[in-house]
N, C-alpha and C positions, 0 to 999 in steps of 0.2 A: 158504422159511419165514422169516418176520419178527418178532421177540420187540421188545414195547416194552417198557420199562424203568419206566413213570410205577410209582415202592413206593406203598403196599403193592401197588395194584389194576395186574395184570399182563396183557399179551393175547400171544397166539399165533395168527398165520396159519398155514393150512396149503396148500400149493399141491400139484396135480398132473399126468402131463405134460398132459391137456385145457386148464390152465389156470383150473380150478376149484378155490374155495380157501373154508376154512373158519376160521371166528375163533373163539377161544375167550377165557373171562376164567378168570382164579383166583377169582373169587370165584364160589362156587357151582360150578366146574367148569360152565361154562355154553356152548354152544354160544350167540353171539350172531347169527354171520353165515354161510349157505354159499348159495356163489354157484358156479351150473355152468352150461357152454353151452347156449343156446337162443336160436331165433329170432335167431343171427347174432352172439350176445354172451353175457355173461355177464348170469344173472337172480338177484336176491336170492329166495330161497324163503323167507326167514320174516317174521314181526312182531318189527321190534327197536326197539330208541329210536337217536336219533340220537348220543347220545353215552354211549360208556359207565361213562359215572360216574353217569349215570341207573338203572343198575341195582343200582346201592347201596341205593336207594331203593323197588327195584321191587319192589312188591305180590303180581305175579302169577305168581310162579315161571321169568320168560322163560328159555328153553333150559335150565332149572339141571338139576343132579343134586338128586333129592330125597328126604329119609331123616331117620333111618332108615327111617323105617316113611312112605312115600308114603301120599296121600289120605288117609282121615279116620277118626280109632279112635273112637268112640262113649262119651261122657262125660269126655276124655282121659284116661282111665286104663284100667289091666288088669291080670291077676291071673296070677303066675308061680310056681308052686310054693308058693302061698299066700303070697306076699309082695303087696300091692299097691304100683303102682307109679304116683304122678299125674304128668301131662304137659301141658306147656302149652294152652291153652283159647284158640287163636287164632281159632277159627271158630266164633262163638259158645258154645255148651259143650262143643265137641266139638276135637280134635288135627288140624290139619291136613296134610301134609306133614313132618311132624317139629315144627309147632310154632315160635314166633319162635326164631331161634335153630339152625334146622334144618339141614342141609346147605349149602342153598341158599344160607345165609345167612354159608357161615363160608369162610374164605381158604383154599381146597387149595395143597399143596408143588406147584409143575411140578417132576416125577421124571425124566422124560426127555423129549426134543423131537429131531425130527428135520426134515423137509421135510416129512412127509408123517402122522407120527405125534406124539403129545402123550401123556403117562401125568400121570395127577393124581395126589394120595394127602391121605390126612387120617388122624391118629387123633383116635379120639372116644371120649373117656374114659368110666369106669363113670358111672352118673348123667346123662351128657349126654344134655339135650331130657328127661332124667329115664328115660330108658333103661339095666334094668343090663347090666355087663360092659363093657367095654375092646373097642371095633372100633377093627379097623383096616382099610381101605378104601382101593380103588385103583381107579382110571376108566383106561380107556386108550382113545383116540378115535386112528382111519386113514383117513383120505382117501383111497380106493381111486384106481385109474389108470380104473376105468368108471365113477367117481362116484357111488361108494357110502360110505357113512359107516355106519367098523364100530363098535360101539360096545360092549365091554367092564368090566362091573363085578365087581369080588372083594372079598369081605371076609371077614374072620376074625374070631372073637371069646375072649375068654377066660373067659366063663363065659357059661352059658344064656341067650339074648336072642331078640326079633324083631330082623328085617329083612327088608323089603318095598321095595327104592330102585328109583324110574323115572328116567327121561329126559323133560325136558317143554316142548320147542318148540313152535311156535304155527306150522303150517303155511300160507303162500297161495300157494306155487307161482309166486308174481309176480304175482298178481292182487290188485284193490285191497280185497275183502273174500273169505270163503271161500264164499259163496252159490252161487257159479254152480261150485265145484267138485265132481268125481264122488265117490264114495264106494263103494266095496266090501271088506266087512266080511266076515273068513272066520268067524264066529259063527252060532249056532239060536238063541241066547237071553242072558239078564244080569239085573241084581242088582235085584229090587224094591228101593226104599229108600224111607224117609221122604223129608221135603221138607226136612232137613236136610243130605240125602245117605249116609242108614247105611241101611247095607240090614237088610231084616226077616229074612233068610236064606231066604228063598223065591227062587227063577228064575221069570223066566217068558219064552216063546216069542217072537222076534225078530218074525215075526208078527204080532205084538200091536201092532207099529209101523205096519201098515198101509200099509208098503215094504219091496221085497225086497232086501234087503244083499248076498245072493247075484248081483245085480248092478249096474251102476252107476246110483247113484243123487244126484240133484245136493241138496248139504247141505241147501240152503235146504229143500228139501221134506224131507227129515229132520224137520226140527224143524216148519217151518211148515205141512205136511200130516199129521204123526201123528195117527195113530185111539191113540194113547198120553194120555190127559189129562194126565199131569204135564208131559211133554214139551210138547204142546198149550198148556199154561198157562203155563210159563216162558218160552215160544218159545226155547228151547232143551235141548239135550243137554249131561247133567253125569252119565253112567251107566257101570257099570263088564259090560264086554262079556264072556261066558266062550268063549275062543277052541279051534275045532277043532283039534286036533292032526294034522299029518299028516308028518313027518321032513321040511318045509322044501319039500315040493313044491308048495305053495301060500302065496301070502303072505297072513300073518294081517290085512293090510289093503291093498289099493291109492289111491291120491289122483291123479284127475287134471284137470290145468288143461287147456280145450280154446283157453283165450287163449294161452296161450304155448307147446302142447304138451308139455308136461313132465308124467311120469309117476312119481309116487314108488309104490317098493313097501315093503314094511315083513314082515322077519321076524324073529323073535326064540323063546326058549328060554321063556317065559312063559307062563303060561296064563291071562292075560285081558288084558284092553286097556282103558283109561279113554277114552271118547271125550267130548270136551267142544268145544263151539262157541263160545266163548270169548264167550257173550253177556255175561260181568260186565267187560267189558273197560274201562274209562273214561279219558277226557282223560288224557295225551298219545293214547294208542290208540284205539283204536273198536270199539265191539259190533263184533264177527263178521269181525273182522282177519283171523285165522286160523281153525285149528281145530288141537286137541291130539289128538294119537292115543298114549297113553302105556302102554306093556307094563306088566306086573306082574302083580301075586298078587290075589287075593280082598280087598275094600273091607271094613276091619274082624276082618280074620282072627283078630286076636288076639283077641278077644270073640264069637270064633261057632265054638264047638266043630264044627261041621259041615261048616264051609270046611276046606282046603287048609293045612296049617301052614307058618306063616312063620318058626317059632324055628328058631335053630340052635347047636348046641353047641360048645364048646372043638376037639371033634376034627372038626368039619365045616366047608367053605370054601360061604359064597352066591357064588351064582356067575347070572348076568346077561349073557345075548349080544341084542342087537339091531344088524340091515343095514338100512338106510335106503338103496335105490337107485333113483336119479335116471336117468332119461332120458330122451331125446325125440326 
């Protein structure tokens, strides 16, 4: 393991015995780089900038932790025991990821480091992003020995709040856009939304996509073959996926590259999945660099009495497990 020193903005490698190794920054708690054997070497698998002091900058959430409340609250605001509470308006009228200002965006403590392990931490005081109560929050990312990346989030709070945090890397498995890669999706169905992205609180049938998720399906026809019009008309995927539960004996997503044979599988403690194709991507990057496969709760929960609650109290710990596991 390698710690550069450049203050404020900090990175950590992580290596293991394969010789796969994962970079991280303090800013955003961010996964920028993980690189594991294939095809005779080591392969970068995500969309990163070349330097990173470009992600001071960056727009798109690359690898960050995002929070409190990930994806999009609806008017940015919402109502807690009759208090309302307004939140920044980064996406048109709507709260993005937490809003400028968001996780993403703030410098985590590195709390411990090892070769192989990294713990972030942040507190994020009442009010912050305009969220009440006092979190305190902790990331812990392991570089497993079969090249999986565990990925652990905890947080506490000291009086009544949401929280909804993902993880949100830009997957290509080492290919030069995500098009030609597979796709299988453990989900039946997911969020109608406007064309702002908040959902109407309606589901509807995975089905309706006019490909079966249930097996491998290469991105590009995702988006560019959906019998789905909005998808159709965006020529992409920005949809939040309600995933089957079955105790880890199925992954809630597979990705496979058949360029470089690399296989990620993907499980996690969550009950839905953000899939995005990252077609808003622009200069330095490129439409359909990646793809995001990002775990979490119900798009909007705080504003739709019929989702999945995202608050949690004084005497409750949120708690967030996702395995990322690589192989080929």
């Amino acid at each position: 393991m390698t710690r550069h020193t450049t203050d404020p903005l900090k990175s950590v490698t992580l290596t293991n015995k394969n010789g796969a190794t994962a970079t991280f920054l303090n800013f955003g708690a961010r996964l920028v780089s993980i690189k594991v054997p294939a095809n005779g070497g080591l392969k970068e698998m995500l969309v990163g900038y070349k330097k990173h002091e470009d992600y001071l900058t960056d727009p798109y959430f690359l690898g960050a932790i995002c929070g409190r409340v990930c994806n999009r609250i609806s008017r940015a605001t919402f109502s807690l025991k009759g208090v309302d509470y307004k939140l920044d308006a980064n996406d048109g009228l709507h709260c993005l990821h937490g809003g400028r200002g968001g996780f993403s965006q703030q410098f985590w403590t590195i709390e411990h480091q090892s070769e192989s392990k990294v713990v972030f931490s942040l507190l994020s005081p009442h009010l912050d992003q305009g969220f009440p109560g006092e979190l305190s929050i902790k990331v812990s990312y392991d570089l497993q020995d079969n090249d999986a990346l565990a990925v652990e989030i905890s947080a506490s709070t000291s009086s009544l709040t949401a929280v909804n945090i993902t993880f949100h890397p830009y997957f290509n498995l080492g290919e030069p856009t995500n098009k030609n890669l597979q796709l299988t999706l453990n989900s039946a169905s997911f969020l109608v939304r406007d064309n702002d992205g908040i959902p109407t609180g309606r589901g509807v049938a995975t089905s309706e996509l006019g490909v079966d998720l249930a097996q491998p399906t290469k991105v590009s026809d995702f988006y560019q073959n959906s019998c789905y019009p909005q998808i159709d008309d965006e020529q992409g995927v920005d949809h939040c996926f309600l995933l089957k539960k079955n105790n880890r004996k199925k992954p809630d997503a597979v990705l496979v590259s058949d360029l470089t044979g690399v296989t990620l599988a993907i499980h996690s403690n969550q009950i839905a999945m953000q899939v995005y194709s990252g077609h808003f991507l622009t200069s330095p990057l490129r439409s359909y660099a990646g793809i995001c496969l990002e775990p979490q709760g119900y798009t909007d929960a705080v504003n739709q009495p019929r989702f999945p609650s995202i608050l949690i109290d004084s005497d409750q710990v949120y708690r967030h497990t996702s395995l990322f596991e690589f192989s080929s």
